[in-house]
GUTORVEX-375506 format. One record per residue (C-alpha): residue number from 1; chain; x negated, y, z negated. Coordinates in steps of 0.5 Angstrom, whole numbers, plus 2048, in hexadecimal, padded with zeros to 3 digits. Layout:
! residues N
num=NUM	cadena=A	xx=X	yy=Y	zz=Z
...
This chain:
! residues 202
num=1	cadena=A	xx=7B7	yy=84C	zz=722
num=2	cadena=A	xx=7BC	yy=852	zz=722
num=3	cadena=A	xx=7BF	yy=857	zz=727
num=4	cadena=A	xx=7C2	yy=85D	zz=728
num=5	cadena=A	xx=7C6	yy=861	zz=72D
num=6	cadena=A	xx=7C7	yy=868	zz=72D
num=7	cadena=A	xx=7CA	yy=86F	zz=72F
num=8	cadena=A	xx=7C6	yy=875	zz=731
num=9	cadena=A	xx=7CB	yy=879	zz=72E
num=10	cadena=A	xx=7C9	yy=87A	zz=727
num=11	cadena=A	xx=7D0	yy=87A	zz=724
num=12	cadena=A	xx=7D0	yy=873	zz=727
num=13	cadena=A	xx=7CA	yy=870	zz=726
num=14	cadena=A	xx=7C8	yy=86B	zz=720
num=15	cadena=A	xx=7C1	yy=868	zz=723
num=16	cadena=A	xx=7BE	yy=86C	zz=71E
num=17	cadena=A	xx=7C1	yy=868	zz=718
num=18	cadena=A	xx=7BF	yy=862	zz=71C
num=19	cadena=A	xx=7B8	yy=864	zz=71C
num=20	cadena=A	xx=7B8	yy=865	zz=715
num=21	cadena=A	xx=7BB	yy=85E	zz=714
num=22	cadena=A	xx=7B7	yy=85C	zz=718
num=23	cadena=A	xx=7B0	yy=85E	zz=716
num=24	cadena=A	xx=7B3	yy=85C	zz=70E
num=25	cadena=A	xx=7B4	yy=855	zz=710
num=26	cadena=A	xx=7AD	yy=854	zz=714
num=27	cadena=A	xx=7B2	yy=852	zz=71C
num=28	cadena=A	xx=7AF	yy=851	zz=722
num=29	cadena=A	xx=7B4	yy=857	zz=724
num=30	cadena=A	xx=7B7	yy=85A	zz=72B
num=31	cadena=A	xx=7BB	yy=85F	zz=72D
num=32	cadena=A	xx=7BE	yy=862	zz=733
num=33	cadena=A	xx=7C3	yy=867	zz=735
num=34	cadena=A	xx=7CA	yy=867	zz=737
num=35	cadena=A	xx=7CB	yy=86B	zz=73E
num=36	cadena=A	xx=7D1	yy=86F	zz=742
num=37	cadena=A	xx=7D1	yy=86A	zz=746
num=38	cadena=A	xx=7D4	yy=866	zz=742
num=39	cadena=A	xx=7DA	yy=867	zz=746
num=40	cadena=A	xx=7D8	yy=862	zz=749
num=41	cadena=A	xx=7D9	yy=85D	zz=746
num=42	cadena=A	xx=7E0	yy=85D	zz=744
num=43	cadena=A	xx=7E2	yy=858	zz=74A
num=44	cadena=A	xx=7DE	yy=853	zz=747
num=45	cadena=A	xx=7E0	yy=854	zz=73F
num=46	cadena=A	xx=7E7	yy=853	zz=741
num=47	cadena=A	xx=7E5	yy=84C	zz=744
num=48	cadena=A	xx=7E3	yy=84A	zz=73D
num=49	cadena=A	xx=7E8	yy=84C	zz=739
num=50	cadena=A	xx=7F0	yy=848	zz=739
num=51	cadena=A	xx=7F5	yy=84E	zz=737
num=52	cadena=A	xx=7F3	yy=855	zz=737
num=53	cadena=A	xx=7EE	yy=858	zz=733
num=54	cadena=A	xx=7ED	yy=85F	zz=732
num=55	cadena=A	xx=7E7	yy=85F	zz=72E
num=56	cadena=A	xx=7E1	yy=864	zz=732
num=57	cadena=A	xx=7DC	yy=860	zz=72D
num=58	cadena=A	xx=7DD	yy=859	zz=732
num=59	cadena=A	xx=7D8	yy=85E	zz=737
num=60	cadena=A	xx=7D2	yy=85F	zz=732
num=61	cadena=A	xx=7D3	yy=857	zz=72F
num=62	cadena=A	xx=7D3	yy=854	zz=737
num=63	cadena=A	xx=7CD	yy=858	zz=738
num=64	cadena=A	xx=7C9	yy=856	zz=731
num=65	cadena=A	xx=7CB	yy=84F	zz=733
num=66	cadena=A	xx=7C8	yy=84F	zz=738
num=67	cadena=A	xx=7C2	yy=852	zz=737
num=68	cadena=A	xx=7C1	yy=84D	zz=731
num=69	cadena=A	xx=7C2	yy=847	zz=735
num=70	cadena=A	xx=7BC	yy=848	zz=738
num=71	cadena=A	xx=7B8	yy=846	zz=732
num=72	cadena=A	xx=7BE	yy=842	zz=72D
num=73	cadena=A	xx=7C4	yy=83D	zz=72F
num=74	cadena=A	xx=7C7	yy=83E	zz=728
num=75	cadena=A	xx=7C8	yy=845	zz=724
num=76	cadena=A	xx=7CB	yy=848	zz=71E
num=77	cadena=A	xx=7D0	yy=84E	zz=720
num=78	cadena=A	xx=7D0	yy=853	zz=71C
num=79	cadena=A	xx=7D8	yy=855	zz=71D
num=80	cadena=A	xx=7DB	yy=856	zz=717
num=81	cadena=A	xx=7D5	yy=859	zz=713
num=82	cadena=A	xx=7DA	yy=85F	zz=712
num=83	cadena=A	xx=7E0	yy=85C	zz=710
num=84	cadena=A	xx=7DB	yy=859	zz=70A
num=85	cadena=A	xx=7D8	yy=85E	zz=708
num=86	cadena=A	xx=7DC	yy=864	zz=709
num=87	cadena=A	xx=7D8	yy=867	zz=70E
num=88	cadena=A	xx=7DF	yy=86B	zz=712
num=89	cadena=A	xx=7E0	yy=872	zz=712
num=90	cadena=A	xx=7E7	yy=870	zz=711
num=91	cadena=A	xx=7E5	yy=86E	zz=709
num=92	cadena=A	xx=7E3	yy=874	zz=707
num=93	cadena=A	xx=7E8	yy=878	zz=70A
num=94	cadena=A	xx=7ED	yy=874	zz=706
num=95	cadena=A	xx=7E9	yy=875	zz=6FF
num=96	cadena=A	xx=7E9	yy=87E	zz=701
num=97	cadena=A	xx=7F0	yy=87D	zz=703
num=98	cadena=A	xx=7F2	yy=87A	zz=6FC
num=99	cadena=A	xx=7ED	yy=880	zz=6F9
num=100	cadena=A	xx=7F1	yy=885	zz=6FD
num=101	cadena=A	xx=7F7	yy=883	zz=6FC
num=102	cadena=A	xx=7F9	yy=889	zz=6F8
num=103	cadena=A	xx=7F6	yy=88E	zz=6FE
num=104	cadena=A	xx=7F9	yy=88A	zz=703
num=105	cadena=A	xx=801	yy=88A	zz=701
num=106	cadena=A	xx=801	yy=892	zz=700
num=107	cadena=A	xx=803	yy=896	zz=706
num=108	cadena=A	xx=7FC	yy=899	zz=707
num=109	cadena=A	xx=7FA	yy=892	zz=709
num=110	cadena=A	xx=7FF	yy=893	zz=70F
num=111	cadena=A	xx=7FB	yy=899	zz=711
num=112	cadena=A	xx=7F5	yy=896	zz=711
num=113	cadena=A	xx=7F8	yy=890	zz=715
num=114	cadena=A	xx=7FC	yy=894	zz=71B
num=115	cadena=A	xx=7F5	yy=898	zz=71B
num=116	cadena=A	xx=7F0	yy=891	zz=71C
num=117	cadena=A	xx=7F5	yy=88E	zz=721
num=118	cadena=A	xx=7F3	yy=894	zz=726
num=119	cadena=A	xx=7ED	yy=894	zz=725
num=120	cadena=A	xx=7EA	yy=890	zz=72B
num=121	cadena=A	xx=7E6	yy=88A	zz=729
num=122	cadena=A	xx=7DD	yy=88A	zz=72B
num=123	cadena=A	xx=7D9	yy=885	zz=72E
num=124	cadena=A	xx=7D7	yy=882	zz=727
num=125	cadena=A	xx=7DA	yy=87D	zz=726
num=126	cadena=A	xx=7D8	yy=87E	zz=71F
num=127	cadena=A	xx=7D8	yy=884	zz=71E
num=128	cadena=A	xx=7DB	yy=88A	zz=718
num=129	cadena=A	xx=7E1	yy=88C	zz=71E
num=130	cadena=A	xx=7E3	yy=885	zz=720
num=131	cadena=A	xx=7E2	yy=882	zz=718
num=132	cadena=A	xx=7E7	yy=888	zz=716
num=133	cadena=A	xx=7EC	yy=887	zz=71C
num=134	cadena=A	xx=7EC	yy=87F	zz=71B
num=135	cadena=A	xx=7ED	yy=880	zz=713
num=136	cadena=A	xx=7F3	yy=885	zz=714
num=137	cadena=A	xx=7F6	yy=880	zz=719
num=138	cadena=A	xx=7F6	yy=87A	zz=715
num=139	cadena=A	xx=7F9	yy=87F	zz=70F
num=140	cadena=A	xx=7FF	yy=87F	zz=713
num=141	cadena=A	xx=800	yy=878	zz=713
num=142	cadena=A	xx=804	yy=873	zz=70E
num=143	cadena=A	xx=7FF	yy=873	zz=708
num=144	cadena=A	xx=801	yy=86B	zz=707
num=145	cadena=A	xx=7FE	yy=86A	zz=70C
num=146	cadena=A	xx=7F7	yy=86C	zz=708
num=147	cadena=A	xx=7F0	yy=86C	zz=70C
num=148	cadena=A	xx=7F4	yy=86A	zz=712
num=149	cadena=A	xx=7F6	yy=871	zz=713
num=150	cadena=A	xx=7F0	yy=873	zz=715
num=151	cadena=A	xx=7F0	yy=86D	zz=71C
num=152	cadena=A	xx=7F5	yy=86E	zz=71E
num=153	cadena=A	xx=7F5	yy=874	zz=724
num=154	cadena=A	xx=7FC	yy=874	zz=726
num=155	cadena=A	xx=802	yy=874	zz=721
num=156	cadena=A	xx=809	yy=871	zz=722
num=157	cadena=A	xx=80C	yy=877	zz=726
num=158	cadena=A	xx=807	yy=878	zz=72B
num=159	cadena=A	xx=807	yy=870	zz=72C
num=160	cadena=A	xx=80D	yy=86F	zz=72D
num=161	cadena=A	xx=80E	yy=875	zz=732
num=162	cadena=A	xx=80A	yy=872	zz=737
num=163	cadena=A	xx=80D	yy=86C	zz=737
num=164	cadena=A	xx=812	yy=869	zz=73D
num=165	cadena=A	xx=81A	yy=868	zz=73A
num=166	cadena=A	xx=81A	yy=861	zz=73B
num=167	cadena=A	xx=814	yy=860	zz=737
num=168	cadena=A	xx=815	yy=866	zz=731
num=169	cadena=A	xx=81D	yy=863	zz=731
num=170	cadena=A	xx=818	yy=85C	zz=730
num=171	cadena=A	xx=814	yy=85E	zz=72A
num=172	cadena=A	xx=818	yy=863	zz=727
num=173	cadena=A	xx=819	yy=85F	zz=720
num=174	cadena=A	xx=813	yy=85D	zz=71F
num=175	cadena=A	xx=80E	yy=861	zz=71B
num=176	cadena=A	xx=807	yy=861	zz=71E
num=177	cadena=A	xx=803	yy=861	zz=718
num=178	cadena=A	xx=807	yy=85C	zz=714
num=179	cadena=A	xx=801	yy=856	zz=715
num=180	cadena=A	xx=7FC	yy=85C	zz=711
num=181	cadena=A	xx=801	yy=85E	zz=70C
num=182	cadena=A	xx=802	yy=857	zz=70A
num=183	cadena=A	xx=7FC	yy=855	zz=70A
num=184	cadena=A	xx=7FB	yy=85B	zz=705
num=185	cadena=A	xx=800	yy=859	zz=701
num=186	cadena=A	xx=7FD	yy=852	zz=701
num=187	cadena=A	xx=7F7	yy=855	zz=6FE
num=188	cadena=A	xx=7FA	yy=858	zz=6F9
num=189	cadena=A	xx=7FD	yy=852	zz=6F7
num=190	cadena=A	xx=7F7	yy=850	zz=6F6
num=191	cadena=A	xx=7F5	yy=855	zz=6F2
num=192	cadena=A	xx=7F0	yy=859	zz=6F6
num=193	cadena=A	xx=7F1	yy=860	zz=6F6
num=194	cadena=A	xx=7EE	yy=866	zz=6F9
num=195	cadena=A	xx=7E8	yy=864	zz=6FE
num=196	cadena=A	xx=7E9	yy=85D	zz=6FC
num=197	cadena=A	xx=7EF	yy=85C	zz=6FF
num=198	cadena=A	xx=7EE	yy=861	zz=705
num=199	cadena=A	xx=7E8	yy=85C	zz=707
num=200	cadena=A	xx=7ED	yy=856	zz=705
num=201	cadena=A	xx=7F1	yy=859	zz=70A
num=202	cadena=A	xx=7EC	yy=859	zz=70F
C-alpha cells in the first residue's frame, strides 16, 4: 500500500510521480490533497512538537499520516529521498554556478543581479522568474557555503537587523552556519568531493 498527498498548484504537486511509482511497482495506492485550510491545523501541529519547528512540510506530513493510518499502523516515510539522491534544486544550482563562475564575477553579472532583484516574484513556485531570482540570491552569499546558498532566505545583515539587542549582543560571535561548514569540511576530510560531499553534509 502507498500514499501520497498533494497540492493543486502544479509547481507544488508530485502525486504525478507517485503514481508512476506506484503503478511501477504494482501498490494498493491512494492519494488526497492538501487544502487552504490547512491553517487550521496549526494549534494542533504545535502540540506535537518540542521546540519550535519552522518546516511547513509538518502539514502535508500530519495529513498523510492520517490518511495512512487508516488502513496501515506501521509505515516507511519517504523524508530524506531528496538528501539521497540529490533531488533539491539547490544541487543544480551550485553545479551552474561553478559553470558560471567566469560570468558571474564580471561587472555585467552585477547589472543583471540589481535587474532580477526588482523584478516581483509569480505565484510559480518553480517557475523561469522565481529559479532566476532565488539563483542570483544564493550568488551573493558565502561561496564556502556550497549548495547551502541556494537554503537560505535571509543573509547575516538582514538576520540580524531584526533582532532585539540583548539577543544580537548574545549571538553576536557565533556564526550561524558553523555546524554546515564543519560538516563540510568534515566531508572533505573523508575524501568526498563535489556532490558527494554536498549530500554528506546534508
Amino acid at each position: 500500500r502507498t500514499f501520497s498527498m498533494g497540492f493543486s498548484d502544479s509547481s507544488y504537486n508530485e502525486l504525478p510521480y507517485a503514481r508512476l511509482v506506484a503503478e511501477r511497482y504494482g501498490t494498493v495506492h491512494r492519494e488526497e490533497q492538501v487544502h487552504p485550510d490547512i491553517v487550521d491545523l496549526a494549534g494542533r501541529i504545535a502540540g506535537y512538537f518540542d521546540e519550535p519547528f519552522a518546516d511547513v512540510s509538518a502539514f502535508p506530513t500530519l495529513l498523510i499520516s492520517k490518511l495512512a493510518r487508516e488502513e496501515v499502523t506501521v509505515a516507511l516515510a519517504g523524508d530524506g529521498g531528496d538528501e539521497l539522491f540529490a533531488g533539491y534544486d539547490h544541487y543544480r544550482a551550485d553545479r551552474w554556478a561553478g559553470r558560471m563562475r567566469w560570468l558571474t564575477r564580471g561587472s555585467a553579472w552585477g547589472a543583471i543581479d540589481r535587474l532580477l532583484d526588482r523584478v516581483p516574484p509569480t505565484a510559480r513556485k518553480k517557475g523561469a522568474v522565481n529559479k532566476a531570482k532565488r539563483f542570483a540570491e544564493g550568488l551573493r552569499r558565502p561561496e564556502d557555503l556550497e549548495h547551502a546558498r541556494w537554503w537560505v532566505f535571509w543573509d547575516l545583515a538582514e538576520r540580524r537587523a531584526t533582532y532585539a539587542p540583548e539577543l544580537a549582543r548574545e549571538i553576536e560571535a557565533r556564526d550561524p552556519f558553523g555546524f554546515y561548514r564543519a560538516r563540510l569540511a568534515e566531508a572533505g576530510e573523508q575524501g568526498f568531493r563535489g556532490l558527494q560531499r554536498q549530500l554528506y553534509a546534508d
